[in-house]
Each structure stands twice: as C-alpha cells, then as structure tokens.
C-alpha positions as CSV (number, residue, x, y, z in Angstrom):
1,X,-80.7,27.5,-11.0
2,X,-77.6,28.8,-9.1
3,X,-79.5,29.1,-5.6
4,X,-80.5,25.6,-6.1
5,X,-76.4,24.6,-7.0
6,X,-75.6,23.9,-3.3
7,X,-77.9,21.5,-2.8
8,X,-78.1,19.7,-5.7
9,X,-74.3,19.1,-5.2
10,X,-75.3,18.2,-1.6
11,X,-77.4,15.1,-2.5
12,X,-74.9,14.3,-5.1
13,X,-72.0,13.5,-2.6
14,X,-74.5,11.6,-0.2
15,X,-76.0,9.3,-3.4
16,X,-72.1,8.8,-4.1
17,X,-71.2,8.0,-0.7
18,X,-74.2,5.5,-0.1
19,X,-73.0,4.0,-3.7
20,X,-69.1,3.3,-3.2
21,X,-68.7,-0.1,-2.3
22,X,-66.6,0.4,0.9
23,X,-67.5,1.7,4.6
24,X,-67.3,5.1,4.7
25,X,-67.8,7.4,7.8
26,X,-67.2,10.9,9.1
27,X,-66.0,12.1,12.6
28,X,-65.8,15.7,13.8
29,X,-62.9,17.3,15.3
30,X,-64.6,16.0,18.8
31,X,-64.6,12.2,17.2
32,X,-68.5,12.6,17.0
33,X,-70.2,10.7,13.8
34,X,-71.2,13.5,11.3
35,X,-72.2,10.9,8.8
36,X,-71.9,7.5,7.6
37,X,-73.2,5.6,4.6
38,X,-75.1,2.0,4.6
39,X,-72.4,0.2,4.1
40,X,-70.7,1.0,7.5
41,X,-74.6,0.0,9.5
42,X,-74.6,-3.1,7.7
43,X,-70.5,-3.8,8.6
44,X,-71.4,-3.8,11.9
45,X,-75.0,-4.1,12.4
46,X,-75.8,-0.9,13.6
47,X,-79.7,0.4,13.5
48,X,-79.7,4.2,11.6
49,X,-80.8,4.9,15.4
50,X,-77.6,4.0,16.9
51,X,-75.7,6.1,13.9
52,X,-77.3,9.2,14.5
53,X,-75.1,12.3,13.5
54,X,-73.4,12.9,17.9
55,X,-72.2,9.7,18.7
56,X,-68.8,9.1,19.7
57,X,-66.9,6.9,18.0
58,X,-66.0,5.0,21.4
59,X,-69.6,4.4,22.1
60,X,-69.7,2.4,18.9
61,X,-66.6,0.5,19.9
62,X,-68.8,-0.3,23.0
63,X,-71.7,-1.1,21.5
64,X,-69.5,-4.0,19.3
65,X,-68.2,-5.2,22.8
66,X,-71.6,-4.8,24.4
67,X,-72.7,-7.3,21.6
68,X,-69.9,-9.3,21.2
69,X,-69.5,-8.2,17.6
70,X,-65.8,-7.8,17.7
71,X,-62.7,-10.0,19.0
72,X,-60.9,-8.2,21.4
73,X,-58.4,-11.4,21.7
74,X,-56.2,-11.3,24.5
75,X,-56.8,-7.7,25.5
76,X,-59.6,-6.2,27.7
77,X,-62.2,-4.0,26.3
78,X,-60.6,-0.6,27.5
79,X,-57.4,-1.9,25.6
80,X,-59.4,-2.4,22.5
81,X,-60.9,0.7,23.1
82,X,-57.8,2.7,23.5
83,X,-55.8,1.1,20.8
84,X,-58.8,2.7,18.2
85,X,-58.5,6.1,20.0
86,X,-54.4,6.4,19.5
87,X,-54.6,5.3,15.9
88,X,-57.2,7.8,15.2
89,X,-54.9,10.3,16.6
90,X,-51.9,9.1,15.1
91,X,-53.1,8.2,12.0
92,X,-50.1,5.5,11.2
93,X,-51.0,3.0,8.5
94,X,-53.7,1.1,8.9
95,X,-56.2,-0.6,11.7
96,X,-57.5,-4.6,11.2
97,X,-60.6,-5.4,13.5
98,X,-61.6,-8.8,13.5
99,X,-65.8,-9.4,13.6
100,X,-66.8,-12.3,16.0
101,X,-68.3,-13.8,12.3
102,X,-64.4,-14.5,11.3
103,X,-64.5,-11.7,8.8
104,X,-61.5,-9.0,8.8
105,X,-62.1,-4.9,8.6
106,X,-59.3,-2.8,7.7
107,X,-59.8,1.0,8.6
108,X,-58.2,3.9,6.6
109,X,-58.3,6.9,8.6
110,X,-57.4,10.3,6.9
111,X,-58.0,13.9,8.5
112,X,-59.9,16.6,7.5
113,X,-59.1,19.9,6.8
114,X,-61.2,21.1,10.0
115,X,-59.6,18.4,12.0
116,X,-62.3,15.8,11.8
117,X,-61.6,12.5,10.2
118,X,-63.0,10.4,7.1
119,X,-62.5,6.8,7.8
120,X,-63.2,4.1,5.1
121,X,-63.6,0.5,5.9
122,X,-63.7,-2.6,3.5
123,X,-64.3,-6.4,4.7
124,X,-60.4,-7.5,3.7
125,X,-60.9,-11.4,4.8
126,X,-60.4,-12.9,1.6
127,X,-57.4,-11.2,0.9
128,X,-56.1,-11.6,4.0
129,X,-57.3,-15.4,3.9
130,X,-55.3,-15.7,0.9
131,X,-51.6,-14.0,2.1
132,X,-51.7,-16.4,5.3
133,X,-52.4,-19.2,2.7
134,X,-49.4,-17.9,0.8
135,X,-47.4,-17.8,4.1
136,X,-48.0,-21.2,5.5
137,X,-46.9,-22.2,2.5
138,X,-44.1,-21.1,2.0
139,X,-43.4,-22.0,5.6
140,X,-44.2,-25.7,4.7
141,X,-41.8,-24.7,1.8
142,X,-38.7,-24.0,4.0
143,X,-39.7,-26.9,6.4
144,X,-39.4,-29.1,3.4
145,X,-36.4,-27.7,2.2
146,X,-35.0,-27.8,5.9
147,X,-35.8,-31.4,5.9
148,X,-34.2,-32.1,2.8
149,X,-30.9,-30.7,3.3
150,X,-30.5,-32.1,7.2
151,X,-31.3,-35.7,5.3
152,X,-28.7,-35.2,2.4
153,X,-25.8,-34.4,5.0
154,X,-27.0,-37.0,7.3
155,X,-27.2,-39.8,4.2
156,X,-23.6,-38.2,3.0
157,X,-22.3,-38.4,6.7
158,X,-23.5,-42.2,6.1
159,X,-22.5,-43.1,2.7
160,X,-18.9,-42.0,3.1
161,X,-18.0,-44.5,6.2
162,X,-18.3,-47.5,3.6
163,X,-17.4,-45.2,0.7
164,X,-14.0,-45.0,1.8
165,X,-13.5,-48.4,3.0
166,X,-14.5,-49.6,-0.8
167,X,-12.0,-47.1,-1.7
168,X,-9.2,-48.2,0.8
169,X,-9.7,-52.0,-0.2
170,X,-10.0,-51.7,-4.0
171,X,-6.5,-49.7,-3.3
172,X,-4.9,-52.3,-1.3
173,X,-6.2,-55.1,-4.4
174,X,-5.0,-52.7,-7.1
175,X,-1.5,-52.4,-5.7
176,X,-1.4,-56.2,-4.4
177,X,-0.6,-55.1,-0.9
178,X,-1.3,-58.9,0.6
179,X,0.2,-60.8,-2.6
180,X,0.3,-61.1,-6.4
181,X,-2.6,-61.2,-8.6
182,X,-2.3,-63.8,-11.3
183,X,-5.4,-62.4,-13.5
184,X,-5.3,-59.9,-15.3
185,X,-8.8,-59.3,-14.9
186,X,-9.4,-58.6,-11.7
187,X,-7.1,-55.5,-11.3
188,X,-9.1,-54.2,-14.1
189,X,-12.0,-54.5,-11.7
190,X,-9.9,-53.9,-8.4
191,X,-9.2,-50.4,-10.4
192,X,-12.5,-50.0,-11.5
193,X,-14.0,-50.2,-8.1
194,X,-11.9,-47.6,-7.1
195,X,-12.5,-45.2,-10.2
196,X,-16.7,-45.7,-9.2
197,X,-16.1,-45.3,-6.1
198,X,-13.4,-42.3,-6.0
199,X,-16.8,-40.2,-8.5
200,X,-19.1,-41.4,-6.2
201,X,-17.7,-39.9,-3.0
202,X,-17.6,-37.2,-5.1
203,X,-20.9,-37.0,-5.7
204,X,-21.5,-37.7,-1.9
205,X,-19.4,-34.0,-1.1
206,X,-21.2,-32.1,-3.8
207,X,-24.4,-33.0,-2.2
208,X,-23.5,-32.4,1.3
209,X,-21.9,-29.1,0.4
210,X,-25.0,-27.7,-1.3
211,X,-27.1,-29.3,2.0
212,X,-24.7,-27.3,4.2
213,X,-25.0,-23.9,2.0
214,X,-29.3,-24.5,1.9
215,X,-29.1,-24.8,5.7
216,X,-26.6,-21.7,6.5
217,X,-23.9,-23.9,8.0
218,X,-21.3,-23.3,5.9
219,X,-19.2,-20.4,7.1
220,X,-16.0,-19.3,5.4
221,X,-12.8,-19.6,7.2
222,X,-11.1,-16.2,6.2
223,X,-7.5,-16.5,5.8
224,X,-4.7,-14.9,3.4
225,X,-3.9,-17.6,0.6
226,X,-1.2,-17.1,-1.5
227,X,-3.2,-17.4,-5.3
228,X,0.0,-18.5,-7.0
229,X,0.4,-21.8,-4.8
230,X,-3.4,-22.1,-4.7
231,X,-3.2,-22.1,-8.7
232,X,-0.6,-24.3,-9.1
233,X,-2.0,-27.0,-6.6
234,X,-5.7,-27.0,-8.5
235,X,-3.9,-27.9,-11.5
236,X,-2.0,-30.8,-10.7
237,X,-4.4,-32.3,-9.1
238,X,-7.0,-31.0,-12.3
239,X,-3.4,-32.5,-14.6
240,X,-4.1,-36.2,-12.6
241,X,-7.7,-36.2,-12.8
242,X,-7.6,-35.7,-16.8
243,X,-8.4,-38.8,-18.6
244,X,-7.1,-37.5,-21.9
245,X,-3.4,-36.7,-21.3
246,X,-3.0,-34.4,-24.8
247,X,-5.2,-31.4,-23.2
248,X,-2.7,-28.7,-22.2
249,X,-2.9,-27.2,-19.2
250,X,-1.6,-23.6,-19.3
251,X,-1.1,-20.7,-16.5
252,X,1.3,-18.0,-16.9
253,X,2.1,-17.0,-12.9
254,X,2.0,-13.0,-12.3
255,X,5.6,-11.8,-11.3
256,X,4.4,-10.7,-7.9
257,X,2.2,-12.5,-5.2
258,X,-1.5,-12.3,-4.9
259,X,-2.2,-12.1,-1.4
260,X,-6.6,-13.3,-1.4
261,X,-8.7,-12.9,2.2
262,X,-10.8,-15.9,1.5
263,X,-11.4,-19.6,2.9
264,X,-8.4,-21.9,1.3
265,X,-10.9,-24.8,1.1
266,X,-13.3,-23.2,-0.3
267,X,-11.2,-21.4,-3.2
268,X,-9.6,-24.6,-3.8
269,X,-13.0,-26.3,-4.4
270,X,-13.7,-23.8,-6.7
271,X,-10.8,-23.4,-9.1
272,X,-11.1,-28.0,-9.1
273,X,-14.5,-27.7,-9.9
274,X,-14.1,-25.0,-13.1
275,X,-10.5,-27.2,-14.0
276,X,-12.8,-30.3,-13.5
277,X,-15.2,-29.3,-16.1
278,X,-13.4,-27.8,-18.3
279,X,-11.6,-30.8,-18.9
280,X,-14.7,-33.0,-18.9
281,X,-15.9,-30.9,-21.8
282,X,-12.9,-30.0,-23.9
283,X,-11.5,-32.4,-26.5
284,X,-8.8,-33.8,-27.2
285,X,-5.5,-31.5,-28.0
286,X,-7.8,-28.9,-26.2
287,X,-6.3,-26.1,-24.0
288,X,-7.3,-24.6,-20.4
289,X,-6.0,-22.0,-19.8
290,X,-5.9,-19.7,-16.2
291,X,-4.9,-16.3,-16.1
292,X,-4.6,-13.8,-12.8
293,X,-4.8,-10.1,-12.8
294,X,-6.0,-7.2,-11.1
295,X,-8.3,-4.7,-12.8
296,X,-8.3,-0.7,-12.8
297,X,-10.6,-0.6,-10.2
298,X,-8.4,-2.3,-7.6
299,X,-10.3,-5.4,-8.0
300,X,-8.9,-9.2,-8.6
301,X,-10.3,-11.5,-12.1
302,X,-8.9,-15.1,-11.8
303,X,-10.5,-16.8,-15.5
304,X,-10.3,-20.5,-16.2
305,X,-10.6,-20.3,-19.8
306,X,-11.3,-23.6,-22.4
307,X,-11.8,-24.6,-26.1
308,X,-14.1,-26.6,-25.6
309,X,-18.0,-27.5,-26.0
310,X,-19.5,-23.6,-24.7
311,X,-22.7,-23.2,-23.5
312,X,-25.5,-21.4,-25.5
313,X,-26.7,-17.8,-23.9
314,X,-30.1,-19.1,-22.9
315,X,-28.5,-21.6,-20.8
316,X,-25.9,-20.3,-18.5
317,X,-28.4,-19.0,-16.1
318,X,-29.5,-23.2,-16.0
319,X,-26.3,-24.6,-15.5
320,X,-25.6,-22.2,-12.1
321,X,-28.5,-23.7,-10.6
322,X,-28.1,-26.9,-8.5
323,X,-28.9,-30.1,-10.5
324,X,-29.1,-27.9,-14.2
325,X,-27.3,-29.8,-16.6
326,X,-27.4,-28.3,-20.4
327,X,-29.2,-31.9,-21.7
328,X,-27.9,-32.7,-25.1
329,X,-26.4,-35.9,-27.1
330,X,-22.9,-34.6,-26.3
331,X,-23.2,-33.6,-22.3
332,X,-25.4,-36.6,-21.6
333,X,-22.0,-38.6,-22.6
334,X,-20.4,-37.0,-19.3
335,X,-20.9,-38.2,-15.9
336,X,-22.2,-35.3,-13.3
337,X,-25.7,-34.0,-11.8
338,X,-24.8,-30.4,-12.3
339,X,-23.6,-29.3,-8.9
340,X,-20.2,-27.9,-9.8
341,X,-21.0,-24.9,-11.2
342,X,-23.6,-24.2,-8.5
343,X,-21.6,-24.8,-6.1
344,X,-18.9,-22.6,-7.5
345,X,-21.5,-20.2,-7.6
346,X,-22.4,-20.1,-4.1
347,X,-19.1,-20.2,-2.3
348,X,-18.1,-17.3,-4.0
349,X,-21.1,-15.7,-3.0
350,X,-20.0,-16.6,0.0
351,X,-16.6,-15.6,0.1
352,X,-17.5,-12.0,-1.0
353,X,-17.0,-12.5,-4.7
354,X,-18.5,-12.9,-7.8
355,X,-18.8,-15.5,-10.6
356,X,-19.1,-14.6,-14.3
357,X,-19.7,-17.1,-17.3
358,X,-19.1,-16.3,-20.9
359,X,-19.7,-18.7,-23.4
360,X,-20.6,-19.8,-27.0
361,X,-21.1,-23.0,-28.7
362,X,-18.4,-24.8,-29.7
363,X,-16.5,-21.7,-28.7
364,X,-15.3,-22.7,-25.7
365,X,-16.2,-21.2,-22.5
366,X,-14.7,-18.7,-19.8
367,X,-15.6,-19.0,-15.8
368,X,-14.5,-15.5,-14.3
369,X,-13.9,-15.1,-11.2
370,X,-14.1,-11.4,-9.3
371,X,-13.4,-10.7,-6.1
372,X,-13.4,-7.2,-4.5
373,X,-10.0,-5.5,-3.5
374,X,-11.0,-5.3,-0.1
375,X,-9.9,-8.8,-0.1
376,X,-6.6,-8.4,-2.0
377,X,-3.0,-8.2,-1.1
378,X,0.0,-7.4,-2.3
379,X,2.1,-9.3,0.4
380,X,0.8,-11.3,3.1
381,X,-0.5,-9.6,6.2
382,X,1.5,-9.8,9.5
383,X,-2.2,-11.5,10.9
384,X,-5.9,-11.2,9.7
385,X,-9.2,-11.8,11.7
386,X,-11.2,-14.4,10.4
C-alpha cells in the first residue's frame, strides 16, 4: 500500500489539474512545457501533439501568430514575443492576451521552487467587458456633468445682463428718479420688482458658483483678511437683509486681531450665506449669535450660532449637498434651492478649512467653521504669496 502511495498521489494531482476550471500549465527552468491540462489545448486550440512535454513556450507564441490566433495590435510578432518572455522573467502582475475571437486571457505566472514556472490562465472577457462598460460610463458621466456646469455659467453669464437692468430700473421707479409717482400702487410693485429680482440674481450666483466649483475654475485668491472687519461687514449687510427687524444679531469681537490666509470673497460668501440662513429660519425675537476663537491645537473656530428651526441628525449630511433642502411644512414656507450650505461647504474645502454642523430640532443650529493654524495670524504679514 505504501509503494503504491507515490503514484496514487500522482494521478491525483493530474485528475485535479485537468478538473480546475482555469488554464493551467507548467514550464521548466529552460521555459520548456512539463505539462499542461485540457483547458489550456482548448484556450488556444492546440492538438496534445503540439503540447508535448519539450516545447518552448515561444514556439507556442509562434504557433498563435503562425495561425493568427492572437492580436499582436500595433506591435510586430518578435515584440509580442519578447513582451511574454520579460514578463515570465519578471514576474510583475499580470499578462492580458487578446484571441483573434475577441475574447481576453489574463496569465498568472508564479515560480517554482526549482526555477520553473506554473502559469494559470482564465478567459477574463466578460469581466473585462464589464469594467470598460463601467468606464465609459462614467466618462459619459463627467461629459454630462461638464456639459451641465459650462451651460449653468453660460445661462448665468446671460441672465444677469437683463437681471441687473430690471434691478437698475425698478430702483430708479422706487426712488422716482424722473418724477413723482402719484399711486401708491405702483411703488409697491416698482419695490417688488426689485425684491424678485435682487433673490433672483441671487439664485443666478449660487448657480454659477457651484458650475465654477464642478468645473475646477474656481481658485482661491489667498490673502490675509483681518476676521474682525470681515465679521462685522457680513453682519450688516446679514442686519439689512433681515426681514424681521426684532432678531438680534450678536458678536462679541476678540481683543486682539485675527489675521486668516484665505480668499476675502470667498470668506465673505460664506459667513452671508450661514447669517443668511440663519435668519431665514429663526423666528421672531430669535438670536444669532457669532463667536471667534482659537483652539488648543493652534487652530481657528468661527461658529454662527441660532435659535432657530435645527435640523434633525439624519439630515445634515442632505442639506450640505447641492440642491438638498430638509422638505417639510415649515422649510417649504422659505424661498431657496439649497445651495448655501453647499456652497459654504465647498469653498471651505477650498480654502483649506473645514465645515462642521450641529443641530437639533427646534434647538437651533450651529455652523462651525475650522481652519488650520497654518493659516492664522496674529498680526498681519509684512506680504503673503497667493
């Protein structure tokens, strides 16, 4: 039973190899074929002749040009050739022949203990097929998406021509620039036309703003910006925007400047946009509140702070996302498409920093903003690089 051991264990290994479902063949340390199973004849047509235990490996890669089995594409046949021999000798990842039938092999070559090599090939088409599916895709995706944001800044480029003219006119009516309006009514609607037309530009710069981020053509403008000023500006302008005059506005100024490295615009957008919402959803006899400070770490927090609405846990990921409004019988009452926030979002991003919501509802809701003290002062520089 013993003497018999070695061979039974022999014709074990062959039934296995002739039963896994992949190529499988073996060179010698010369690249001669020791053995190879069915699978591998039928991959590429070979007779059990032509795979007799001696032949090189190259003479089979001849025998598939001889027969115009493979594609060599744009190389010759001794490129082909060669480009087999150096990965069998370098053994680097793996090798994908293409058949002349349209079906893809991808070779695994390992080495032997004795310096031969086991090589195991499996027809790969479909999922091959499937990842350049996958690819044009998602290069039809980003065409799309290219598309879309070089047709929202060319339609805001367009809209804001007129846009600005209604705005300029409806001024000029509302403040009777060419003579006195006798009825009442129509500076109601002279004023009116404005008001539209005043949310509607906005709406016209939100869009091209996020087209400009999608598209990689907004680039910061890195500059020191006193925080204090910057502060104080975004809330007058947040103070005349307010509708309801009784929300209080409240920002207790540190005692020495904060110097930020950051684009003026861009901050300024920012700390409108949280002050703009804020006030849009905290009622009346409400308070915002901004605080400035500068952590342990070295690192600056600016938090616009409200008493207002909150958002619920499940949806502050949603509302940072471009067009995510929070849909329900109290936000539907506001104007917006939920770009503020996103925005926000993405010029800090931009600008190095980070933005933090924490929020509950009917809670009222805190925007933090975080920006690394690499970009901090303490006094303004005598000049920065931008």
């Amino acid at each position: 039973m013993k003497k018999n051991a070695p061979d039974d264990l022999k014709d074990i290994l062959i039934d296995a190899i002739e039963n896994i479902s992949e190529a499988l063949v073996i060179y010698g340390a010369d690249g001669k074929l020791v053995m190879c199973n069915q699978n591998f004849r039928d991959l590429y047509n070979y007779s059990l002749e032509e795979t007799e235990p001696g032949v090189h490996f190259r003479e089979l890669g001849e025998l598939d040009i001889a027969r115009n089995n493979v594609v060599v594409g744009d190389q010759t046949a001794d490129q082909y050739l060669d480009k087999k021999s150096q990965y069998r000798t370098k053994l680097k990842g793996e090798l994908v022949v293409q058949l002349s039938d349209g079906r893809r092999i991808k070779t695994r070559d390992r080495k032997t203990s004795n310096g031969g090599i086991v090589s195991i090939q499996d027809d790969v088409t479909a999922d091959l097929e499937k990842i350049d599916a996958l690819n044009r895709t998602l290069r039809e995706v980003e065409e799309a998406n290219n598309a879309k944001s070089k047709f929202l800044a060319n339609m805001s480029h367009e809209l804001r021509t007129p846009l600005n003219s209604i705005i300029g006119f409806s001024e000029m009516i509302s403040n009777e620039i060419l003579g006195e309006i006798n009825i009442q009514k129509y500076r109601e609607y002279a004023s009116n036309i404005g008001t539209s037309s005043h949310f509607l530009l906005k709406l016209i710069n939100d869009l091209l703003t996020i087209s400009r981020i999608d598209e990689g053509s907004l680039k910061p403008d890195i500059l020191p910006i006193d925080l204090t000023e910057m502060v104080n500006t975004s809330l007058v302008i947040a103070r005349n925007q307010a509708t309801d005059t009784e929300i209080d506005f409240e920002f207790q100024a540190p005692d020495k400047p904060y110097i930020l490295l950051a684009d003026p615009r861009n901050i300024l957008q920012i700390l409108i946009n949280l002050l703009s919402n804020s006030t849009k959803f905290t009622p009346s006899r409400g308070t915002i509140r901004v605080t400035m400070k500068i952590t342990e770490s070295g690192n600056l927090e600016i938090a616009v702070s409200d008493t207002g609405l909150g958002i619920a846990e499940e949806d502050i990921d949603r509302v940072l996302q471009p067009f995510g409004q929070v849909a329900d019988s109290w936000t539907r009452n506001h104007t917006g498409v939920g770009l503020g926030l996103a925005i926000c979002n993405e010029l800090m991003s931009l600008n190095q920093g980070e933005l933090r919501i924490e929020s509950k509802i009917n809670a009222g809701t805190t925007v933090t903003l975080m920006f690394p003290s690499s970009r901090i002062r303490t006094s303004p520089p005598a000049s920065e690089p931008n």
